[in-house]
C-alpha positions as CSV (number, residue, x, y, z in Angstrom):
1,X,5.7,-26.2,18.0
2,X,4.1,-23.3,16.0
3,X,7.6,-21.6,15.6
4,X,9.0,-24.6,13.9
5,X,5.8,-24.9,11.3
6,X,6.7,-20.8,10.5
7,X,10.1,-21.6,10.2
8,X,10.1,-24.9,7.8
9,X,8.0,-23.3,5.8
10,X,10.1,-20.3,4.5
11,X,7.9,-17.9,5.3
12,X,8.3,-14.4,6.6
13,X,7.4,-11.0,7.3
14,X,7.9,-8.0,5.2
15,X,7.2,-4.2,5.0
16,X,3.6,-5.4,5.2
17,X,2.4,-9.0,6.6
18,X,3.6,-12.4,6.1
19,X,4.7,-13.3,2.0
20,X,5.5,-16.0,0.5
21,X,5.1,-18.8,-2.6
22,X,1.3,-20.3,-2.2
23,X,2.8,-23.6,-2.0
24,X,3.8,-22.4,1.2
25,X,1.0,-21.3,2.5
26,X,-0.1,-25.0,3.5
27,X,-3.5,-25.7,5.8
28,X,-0.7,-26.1,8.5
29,X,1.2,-22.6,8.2
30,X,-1.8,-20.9,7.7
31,X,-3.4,-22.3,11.1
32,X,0.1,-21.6,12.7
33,X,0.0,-18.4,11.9
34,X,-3.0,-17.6,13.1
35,X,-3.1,-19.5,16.1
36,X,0.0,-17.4,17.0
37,X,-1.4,-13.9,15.8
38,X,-4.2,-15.1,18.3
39,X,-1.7,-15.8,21.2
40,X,-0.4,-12.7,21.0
41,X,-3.4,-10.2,20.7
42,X,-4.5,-12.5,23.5
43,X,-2.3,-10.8,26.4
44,X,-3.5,-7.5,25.6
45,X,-7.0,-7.7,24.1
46,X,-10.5,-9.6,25.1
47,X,-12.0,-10.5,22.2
48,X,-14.5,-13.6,21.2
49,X,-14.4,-13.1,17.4
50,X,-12.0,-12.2,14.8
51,X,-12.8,-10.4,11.2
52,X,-11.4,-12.2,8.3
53,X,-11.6,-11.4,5.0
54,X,-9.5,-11.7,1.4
55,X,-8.5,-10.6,-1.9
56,X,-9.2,-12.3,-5.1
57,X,-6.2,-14.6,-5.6
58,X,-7.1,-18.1,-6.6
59,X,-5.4,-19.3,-3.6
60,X,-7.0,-17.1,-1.0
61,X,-10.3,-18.8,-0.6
62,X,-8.4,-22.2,0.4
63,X,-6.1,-19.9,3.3
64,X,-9.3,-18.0,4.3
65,X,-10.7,-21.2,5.3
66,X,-7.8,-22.7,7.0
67,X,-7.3,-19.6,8.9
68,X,-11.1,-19.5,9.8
69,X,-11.2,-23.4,11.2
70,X,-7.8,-22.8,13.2
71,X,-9.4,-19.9,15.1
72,X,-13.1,-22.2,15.3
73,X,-10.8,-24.7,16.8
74,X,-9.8,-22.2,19.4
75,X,-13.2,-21.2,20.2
76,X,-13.3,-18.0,18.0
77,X,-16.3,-16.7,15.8
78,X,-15.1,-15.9,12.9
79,X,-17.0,-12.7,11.4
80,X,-16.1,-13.3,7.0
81,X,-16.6,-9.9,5.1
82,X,-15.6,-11.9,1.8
83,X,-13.6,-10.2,-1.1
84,X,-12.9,-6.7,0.1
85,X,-10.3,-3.9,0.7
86,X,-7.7,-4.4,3.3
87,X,-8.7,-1.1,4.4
88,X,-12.4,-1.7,4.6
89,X,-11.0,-4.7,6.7
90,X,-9.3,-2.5,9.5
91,X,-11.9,-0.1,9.6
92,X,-14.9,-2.7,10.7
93,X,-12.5,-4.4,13.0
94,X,-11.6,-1.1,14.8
95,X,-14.9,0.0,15.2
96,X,-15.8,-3.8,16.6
97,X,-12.6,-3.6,18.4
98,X,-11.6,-7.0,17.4
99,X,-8.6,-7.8,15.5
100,X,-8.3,-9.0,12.0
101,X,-6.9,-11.1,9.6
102,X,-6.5,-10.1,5.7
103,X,-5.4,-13.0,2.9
104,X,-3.8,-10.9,0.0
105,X,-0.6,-10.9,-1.2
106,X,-1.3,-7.3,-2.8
107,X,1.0,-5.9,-5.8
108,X,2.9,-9.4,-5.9
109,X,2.9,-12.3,-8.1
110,X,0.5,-14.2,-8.9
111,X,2.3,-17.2,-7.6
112,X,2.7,-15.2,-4.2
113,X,0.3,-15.0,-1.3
114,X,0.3,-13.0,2.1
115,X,-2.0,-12.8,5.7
116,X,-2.2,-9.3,6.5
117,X,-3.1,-8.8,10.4
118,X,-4.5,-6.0,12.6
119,X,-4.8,-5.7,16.7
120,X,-8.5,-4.2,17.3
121,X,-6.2,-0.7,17.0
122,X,-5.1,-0.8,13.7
123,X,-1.7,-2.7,12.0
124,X,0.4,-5.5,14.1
125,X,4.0,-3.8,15.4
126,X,7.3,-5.1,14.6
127,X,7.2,-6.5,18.2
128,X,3.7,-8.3,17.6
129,X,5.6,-9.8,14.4
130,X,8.5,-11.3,16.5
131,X,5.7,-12.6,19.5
132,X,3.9,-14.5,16.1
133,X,6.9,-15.7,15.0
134,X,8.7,-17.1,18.4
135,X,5.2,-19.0,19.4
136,X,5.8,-22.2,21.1
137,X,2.6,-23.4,21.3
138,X,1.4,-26.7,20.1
139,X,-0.8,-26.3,16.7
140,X,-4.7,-27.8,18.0
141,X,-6.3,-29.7,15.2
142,X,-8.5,-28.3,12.9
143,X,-10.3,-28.8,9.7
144,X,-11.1,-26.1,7.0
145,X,-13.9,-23.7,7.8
146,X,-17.3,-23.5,5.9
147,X,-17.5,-19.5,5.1
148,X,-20.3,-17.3,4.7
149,X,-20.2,-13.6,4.2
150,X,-21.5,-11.0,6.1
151,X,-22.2,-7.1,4.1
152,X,-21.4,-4.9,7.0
153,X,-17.7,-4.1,6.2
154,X,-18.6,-3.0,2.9
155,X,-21.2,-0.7,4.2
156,X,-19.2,1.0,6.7
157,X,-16.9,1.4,4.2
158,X,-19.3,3.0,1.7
159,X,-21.0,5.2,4.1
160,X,-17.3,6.6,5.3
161,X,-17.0,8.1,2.2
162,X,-20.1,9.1,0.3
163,X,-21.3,9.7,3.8
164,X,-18.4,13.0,3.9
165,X,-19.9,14.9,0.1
166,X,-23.5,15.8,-1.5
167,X,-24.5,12.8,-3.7
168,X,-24.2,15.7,-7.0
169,X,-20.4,16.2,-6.1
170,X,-19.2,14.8,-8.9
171,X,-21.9,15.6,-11.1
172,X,-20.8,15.7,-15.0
173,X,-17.6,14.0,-14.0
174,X,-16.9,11.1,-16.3
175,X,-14.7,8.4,-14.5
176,X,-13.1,5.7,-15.5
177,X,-12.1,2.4,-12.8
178,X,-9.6,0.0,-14.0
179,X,-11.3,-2.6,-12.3
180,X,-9.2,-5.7,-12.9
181,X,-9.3,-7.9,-10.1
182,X,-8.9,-5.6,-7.2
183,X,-10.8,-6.6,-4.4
184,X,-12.6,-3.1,-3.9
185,X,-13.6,-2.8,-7.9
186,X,-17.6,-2.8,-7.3
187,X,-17.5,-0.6,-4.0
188,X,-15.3,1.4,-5.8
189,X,-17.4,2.3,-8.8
190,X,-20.2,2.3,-6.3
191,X,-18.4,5.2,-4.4
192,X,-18.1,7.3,-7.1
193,X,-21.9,6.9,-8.8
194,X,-23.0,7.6,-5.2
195,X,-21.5,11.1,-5.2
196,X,-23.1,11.3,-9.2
197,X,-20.0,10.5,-11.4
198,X,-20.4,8.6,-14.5
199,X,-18.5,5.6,-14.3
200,X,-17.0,3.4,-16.8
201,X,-15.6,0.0,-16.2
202,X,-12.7,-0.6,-17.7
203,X,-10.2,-3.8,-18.0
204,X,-12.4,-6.5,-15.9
205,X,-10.5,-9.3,-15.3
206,X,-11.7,-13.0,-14.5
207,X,-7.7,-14.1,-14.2
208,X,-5.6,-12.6,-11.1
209,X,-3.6,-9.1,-12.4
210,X,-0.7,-7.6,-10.1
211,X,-0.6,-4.4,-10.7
212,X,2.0,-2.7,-8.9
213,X,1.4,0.9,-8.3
214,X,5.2,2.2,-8.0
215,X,6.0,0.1,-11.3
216,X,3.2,1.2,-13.5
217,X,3.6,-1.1,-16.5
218,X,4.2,0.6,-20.1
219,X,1.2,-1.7,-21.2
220,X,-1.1,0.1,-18.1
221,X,0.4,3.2,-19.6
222,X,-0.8,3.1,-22.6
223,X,-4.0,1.7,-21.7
224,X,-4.6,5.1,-19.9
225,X,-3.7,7.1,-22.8
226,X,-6.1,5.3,-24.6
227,X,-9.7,4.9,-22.4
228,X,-9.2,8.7,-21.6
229,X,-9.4,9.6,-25.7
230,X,-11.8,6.9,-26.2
231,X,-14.4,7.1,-23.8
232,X,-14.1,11.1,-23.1
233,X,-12.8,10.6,-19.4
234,X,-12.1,12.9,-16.3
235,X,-9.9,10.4,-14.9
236,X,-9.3,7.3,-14.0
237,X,-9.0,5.2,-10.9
238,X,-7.8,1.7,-10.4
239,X,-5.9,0.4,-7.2
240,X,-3.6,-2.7,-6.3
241,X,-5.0,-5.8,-5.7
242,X,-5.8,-5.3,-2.1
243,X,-7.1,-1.8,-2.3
244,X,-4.5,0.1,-0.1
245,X,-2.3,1.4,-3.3
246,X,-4.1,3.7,-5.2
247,X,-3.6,4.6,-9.4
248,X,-5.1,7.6,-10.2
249,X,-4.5,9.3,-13.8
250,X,-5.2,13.1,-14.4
251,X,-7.7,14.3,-17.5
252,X,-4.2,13.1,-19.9
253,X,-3.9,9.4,-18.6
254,X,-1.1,10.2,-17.2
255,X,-0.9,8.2,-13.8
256,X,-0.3,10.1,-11.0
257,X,3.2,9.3,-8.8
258,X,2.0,7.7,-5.2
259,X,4.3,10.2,-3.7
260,X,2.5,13.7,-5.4
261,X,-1.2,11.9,-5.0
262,X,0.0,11.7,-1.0
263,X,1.0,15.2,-0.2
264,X,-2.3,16.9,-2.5
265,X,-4.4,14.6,-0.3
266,X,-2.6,15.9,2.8
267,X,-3.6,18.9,1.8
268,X,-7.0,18.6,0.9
269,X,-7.7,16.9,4.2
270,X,-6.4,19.4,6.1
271,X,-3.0,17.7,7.3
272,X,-0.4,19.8,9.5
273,X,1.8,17.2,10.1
274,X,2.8,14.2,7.4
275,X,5.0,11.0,8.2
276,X,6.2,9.5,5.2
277,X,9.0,7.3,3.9
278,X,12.3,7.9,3.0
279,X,11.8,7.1,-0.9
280,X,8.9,10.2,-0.9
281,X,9.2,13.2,-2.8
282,X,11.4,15.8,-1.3
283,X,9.3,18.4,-2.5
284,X,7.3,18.0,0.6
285,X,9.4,19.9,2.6
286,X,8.5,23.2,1.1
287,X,4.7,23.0,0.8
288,X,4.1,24.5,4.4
289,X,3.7,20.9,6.8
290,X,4.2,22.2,10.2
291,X,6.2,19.1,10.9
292,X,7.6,16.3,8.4
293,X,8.7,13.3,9.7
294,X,11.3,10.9,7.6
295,X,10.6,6.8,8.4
296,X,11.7,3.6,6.9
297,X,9.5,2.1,3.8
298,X,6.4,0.4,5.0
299,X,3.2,1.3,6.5
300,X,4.6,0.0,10.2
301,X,7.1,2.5,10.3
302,X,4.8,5.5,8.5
303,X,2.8,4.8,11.4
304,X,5.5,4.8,14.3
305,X,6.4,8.2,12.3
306,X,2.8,9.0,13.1
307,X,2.5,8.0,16.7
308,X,5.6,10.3,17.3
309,X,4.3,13.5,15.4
310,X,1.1,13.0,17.8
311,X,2.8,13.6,20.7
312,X,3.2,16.9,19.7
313,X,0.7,18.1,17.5
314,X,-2.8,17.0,16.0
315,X,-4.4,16.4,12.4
316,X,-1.9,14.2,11.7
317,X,-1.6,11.9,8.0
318,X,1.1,9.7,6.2
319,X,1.7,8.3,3.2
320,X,3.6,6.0,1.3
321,X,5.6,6.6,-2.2
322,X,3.1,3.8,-3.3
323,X,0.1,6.3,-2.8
324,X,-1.3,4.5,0.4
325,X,-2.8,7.2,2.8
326,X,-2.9,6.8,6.6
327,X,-5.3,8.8,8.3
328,X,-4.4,10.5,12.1
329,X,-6.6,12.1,14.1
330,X,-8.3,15.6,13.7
331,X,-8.1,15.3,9.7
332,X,-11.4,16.1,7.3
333,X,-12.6,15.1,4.2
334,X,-15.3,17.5,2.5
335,X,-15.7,19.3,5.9
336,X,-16.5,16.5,7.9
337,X,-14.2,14.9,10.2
338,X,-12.5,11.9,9.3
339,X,-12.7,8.8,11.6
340,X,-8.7,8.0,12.0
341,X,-7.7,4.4,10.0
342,X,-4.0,4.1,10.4
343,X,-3.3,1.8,7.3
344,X,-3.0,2.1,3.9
345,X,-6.3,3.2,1.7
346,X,-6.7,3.6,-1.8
347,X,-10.2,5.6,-2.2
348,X,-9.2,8.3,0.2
349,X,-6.5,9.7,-1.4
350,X,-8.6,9.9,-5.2
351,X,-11.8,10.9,-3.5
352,X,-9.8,13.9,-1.8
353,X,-7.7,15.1,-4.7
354,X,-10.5,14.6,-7.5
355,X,-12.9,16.8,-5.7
356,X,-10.7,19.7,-4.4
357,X,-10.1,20.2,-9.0
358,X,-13.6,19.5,-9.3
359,X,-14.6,21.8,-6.9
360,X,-12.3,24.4,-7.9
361,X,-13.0,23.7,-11.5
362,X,-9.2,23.1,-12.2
363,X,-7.7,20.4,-13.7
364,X,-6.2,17.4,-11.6
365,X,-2.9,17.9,-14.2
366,X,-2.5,21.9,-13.2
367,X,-2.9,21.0,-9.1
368,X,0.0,18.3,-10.0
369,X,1.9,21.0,-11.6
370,X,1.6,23.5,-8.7
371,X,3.2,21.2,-7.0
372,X,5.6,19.4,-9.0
373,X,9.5,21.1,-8.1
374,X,10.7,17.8,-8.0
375,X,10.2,14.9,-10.0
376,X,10.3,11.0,-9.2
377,X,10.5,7.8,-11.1
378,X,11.1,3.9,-9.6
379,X,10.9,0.6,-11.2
380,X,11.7,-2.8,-9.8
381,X,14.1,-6.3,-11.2
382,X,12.0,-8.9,-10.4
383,X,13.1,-12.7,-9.6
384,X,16.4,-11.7,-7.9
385,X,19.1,-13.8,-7.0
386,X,18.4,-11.7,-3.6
387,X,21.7,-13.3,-2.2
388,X,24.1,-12.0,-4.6
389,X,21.8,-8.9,-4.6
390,X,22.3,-8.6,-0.8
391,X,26.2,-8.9,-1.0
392,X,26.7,-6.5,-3.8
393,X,24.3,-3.9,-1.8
394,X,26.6,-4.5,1.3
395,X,29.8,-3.7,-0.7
396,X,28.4,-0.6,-2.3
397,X,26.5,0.0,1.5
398,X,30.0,0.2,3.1
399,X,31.7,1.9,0.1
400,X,29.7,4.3,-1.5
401,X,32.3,5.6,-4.3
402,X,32.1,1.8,-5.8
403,X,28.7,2.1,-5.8
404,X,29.0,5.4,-8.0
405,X,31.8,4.2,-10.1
406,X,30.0,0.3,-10.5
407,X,26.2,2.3,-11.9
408,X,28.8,4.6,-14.5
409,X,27.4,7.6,-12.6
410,X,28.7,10.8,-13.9
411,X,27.8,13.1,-11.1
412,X,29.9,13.6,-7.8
413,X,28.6,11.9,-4.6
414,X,27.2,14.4,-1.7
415,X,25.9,12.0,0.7
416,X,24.7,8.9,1.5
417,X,21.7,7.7,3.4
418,X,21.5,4.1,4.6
419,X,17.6,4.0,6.9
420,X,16.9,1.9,4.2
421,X,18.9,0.6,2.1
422,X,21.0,2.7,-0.1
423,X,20.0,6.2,-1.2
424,X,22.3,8.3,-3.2
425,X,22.4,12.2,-3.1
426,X,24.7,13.6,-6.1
427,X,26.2,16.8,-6.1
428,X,23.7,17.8,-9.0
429,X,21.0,16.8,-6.7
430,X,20.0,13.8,-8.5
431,X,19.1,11.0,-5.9
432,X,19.7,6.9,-6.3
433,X,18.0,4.6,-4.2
434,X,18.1,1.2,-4.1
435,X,16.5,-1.4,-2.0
436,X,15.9,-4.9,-2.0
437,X,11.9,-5.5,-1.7
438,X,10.9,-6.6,1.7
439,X,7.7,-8.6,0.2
440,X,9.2,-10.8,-2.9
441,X,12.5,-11.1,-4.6
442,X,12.4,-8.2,-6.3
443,X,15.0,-5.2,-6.5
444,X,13.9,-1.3,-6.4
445,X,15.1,1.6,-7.8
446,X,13.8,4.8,-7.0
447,X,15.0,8.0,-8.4
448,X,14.4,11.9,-7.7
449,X,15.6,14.6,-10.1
450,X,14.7,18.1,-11.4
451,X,12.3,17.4,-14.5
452,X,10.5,14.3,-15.4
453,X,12.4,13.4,-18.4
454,X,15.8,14.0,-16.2
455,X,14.1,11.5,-13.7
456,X,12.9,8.6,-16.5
457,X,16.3,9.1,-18.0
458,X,17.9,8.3,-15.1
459,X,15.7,5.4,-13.8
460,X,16.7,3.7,-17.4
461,X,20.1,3.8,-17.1
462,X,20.2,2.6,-13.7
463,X,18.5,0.1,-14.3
464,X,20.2,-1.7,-16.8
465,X,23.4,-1.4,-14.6
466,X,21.5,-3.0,-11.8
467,X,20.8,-5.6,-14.2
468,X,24.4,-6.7,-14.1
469,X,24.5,-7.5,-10.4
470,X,20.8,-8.9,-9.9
């Protein structure tokens, strides 16, 4: 049965698709998972094709193709977009109103892979996951699909955006696109020549890089630092390896936290509602939302967050402290009205905040600094013994104090909030949160305090305590 194939092979779903070791994505758990994505859409959706497309992991050409001759075998056509942005993904399979299947593992390792999947109305629920998962279905027999790619999905995606600004907008800007190997790097720099920036590739990469936008390496850093001196730059844009997590620096090369980038997009898009997670900025609560709504971390639950703020209101967004941005309905973007995409994108956010400053001939740091009353910082542990992890979490979870005395924190305890995992508020206002990753053995920290250098400090010392129990 399908179920059992899922289950031998380790595999499971986190805050965002199906992760796990590429040697465990086999021809035979790729198939099973789709074959049961398929089942499932099935009872609520007529379809005769599926979109499919991937990232630019070594190993996602080989599960593209497994994944494509499992739904052949079922009778599917199989519409492949190629190497593209997960969000460019969901947007042609909701205007096809089809459902989708993305191969990226994202931020993760390069030893890691993932299957992303949409309904034809945006991203799978928690209750689609546990239909894949329980599928007792008998795998058909397949062979590996020849693939050829089709442009439309990269269009659409182009014409969304330069479609909503005058091709001069960013006339005289100088931008810079960490390219690396993110799957969106050429439509990216395509976007922003379209609306008349200068662009300037930068770090190209042949070899896989996963860059991780809520752990911005000190080499990435630095790197910013440096291309902004040495090539005269604006900014500089680069995203995850998927395209849904966006890295934006201001005219410094400083990078931008997800968390701020989120809530001066909100804004500029004409947001009156936000849903975001738990791990956000708190500063959000004082910039004049009509409604704020706390979630879980991941997008499913952002978008849950969503679905409930829309029963009440309209021009609804969310975000994630990784800088994803989830478009609602009745939201615009340079006047026009924005098509809703309920998943993570990485262009919108950039494209939103870098023209309000050009447009008001401000600097991207001074809107950051309007905003800024409270400041964030989060790094991860990777390669986690995530079983002695999980116990230790459970102890401090249930006890709080030992959590406080085991970290050496000075401050008092205020409260405690455990919607996901375990977040610390001190009685200096300082907050400690830490969670175990839901996508690879990795630990997160995530810290909130009054200044920046207050909120690295922190982050340091907390980390080497977690250190001791990872």
């Amino acid at each position: 049965m399908i179920k059992n194939v899922i289950k031998e092979s380790g595999i499971a779903f986190g805050t965002s698709g199906a992760r796990g070791l590429n040697t465990q994505f086999t021809k035979e758990v790729c198939a099973a998972f789709t074959v049961a994505f398929i089942h499932a859409m099935a009872g609520d959706y007529k379809f005769k094709r599926v979109a499919l497309a991937m990232d630019r992991r070594p190993s996602s050409l080989f599960m593209a193709q497994a994944c494509a001759g499992a739904l052949e075998s079922l009778g599917y056509d199989v519409h492949f977009y190629g190497v593209l942005p997960t969000p460019a993904l969901a947007l042609q399979s909701m205007a096809d109103d089809v459902p989708a299947i993305m191969i990226t593992g994202s931020h993760i390792p390069f030893d890691r892979n993932g299957i992303k999947f949409y309904r034809p109305d945006g991203e799978i629920t928690k209750a689609d996951e546990l239909a894949i998962m329980a599928d007792e279905a008998t795998l058909p027999e397949f062979s590996l699909a020849e693939l050829h790619e089709r442009p439309e999905a990269k269009e659409r995606y182009l014409q969304r955006y330069t479609g909503a600004f005058s091709n001069t907008l960013f006339s005289g800007f100088r931008i810079g696109v960490y390219e690396h190997s993110a799957a969106g790097r050429d439509l990216n720099r395509a976007i922003f020549e379209a609306l008349g920036a200068t662009v300037i590739s930068l770090g190209r990469s042949d070899t896989f890089v996963p860059i991780d936008t809520e752990a911005v390496s000190d080499v990435d850093k630095e790197k910013a630092l440096g291309w902004i001196k040495e090539y005269q730059l604006d900014a500089i844009f680069s995203t995850d390896g998927d395209g849904d997590r966006p890295l934006l620096s201001d005219e410094k090369g400083i990078w931008l936290k997800g968390d701020v980038l989120g809530v001066l997009c909100a804004k500029a898009v004409a947001a009156t509602a936000v849903a975001l997670p738990i791990n956000a900025n708190s500063a959000v609560d004082s910039v004049g939302f009509k409604l704020v709504e706390r979630t879980r971390i991941g997008s499913p639950y952002v978008i849950a967050g969503m679905e409930t703020l829309a029963q009440t209101t309209t021009g609804i967004a969310g975000y994630e402290a990784n800088g994803g941005f989830l478009c609602g309905d009745g939201l615009r973007l340079g006047g026009t009205p924005l098509a809703a995409l309920p998943t993570r994108d990485a262009i919108l956010p950039a494209l939103a905040v870098l023209a309000k400053a050009h447009l008001e001939k401000t600097a991207l740091s001074h809107l950051v600094n309007l905003f800024s009353t409270r400041y964030t910082a989060s790094d991860r542990l990777q390669n986690i013994d995530l079983k002695r992890v999980s116990a230790v979490l459970a102890k401090w979870v249930a006890a709080p104090k030992i959590a406080i005395t085991d970290l050496s924190l000075t401050a008092e305890l205020h409260s405690v909030n455990t919607l996901d995992g375990l977040r610390l508020t001190l009685k200096n206002q300082d907050v400690v949160h830490i969670r175990p990753s839901g996508n690879a053995p990795e630990l997160r920290c995530y810290i909130e305090s009054s200044t920046a250098e207050k909120a690295d400090t922190l982050l340091c010392f907390v980390m080497a305590q977690l250190a001791h129990y990872s």
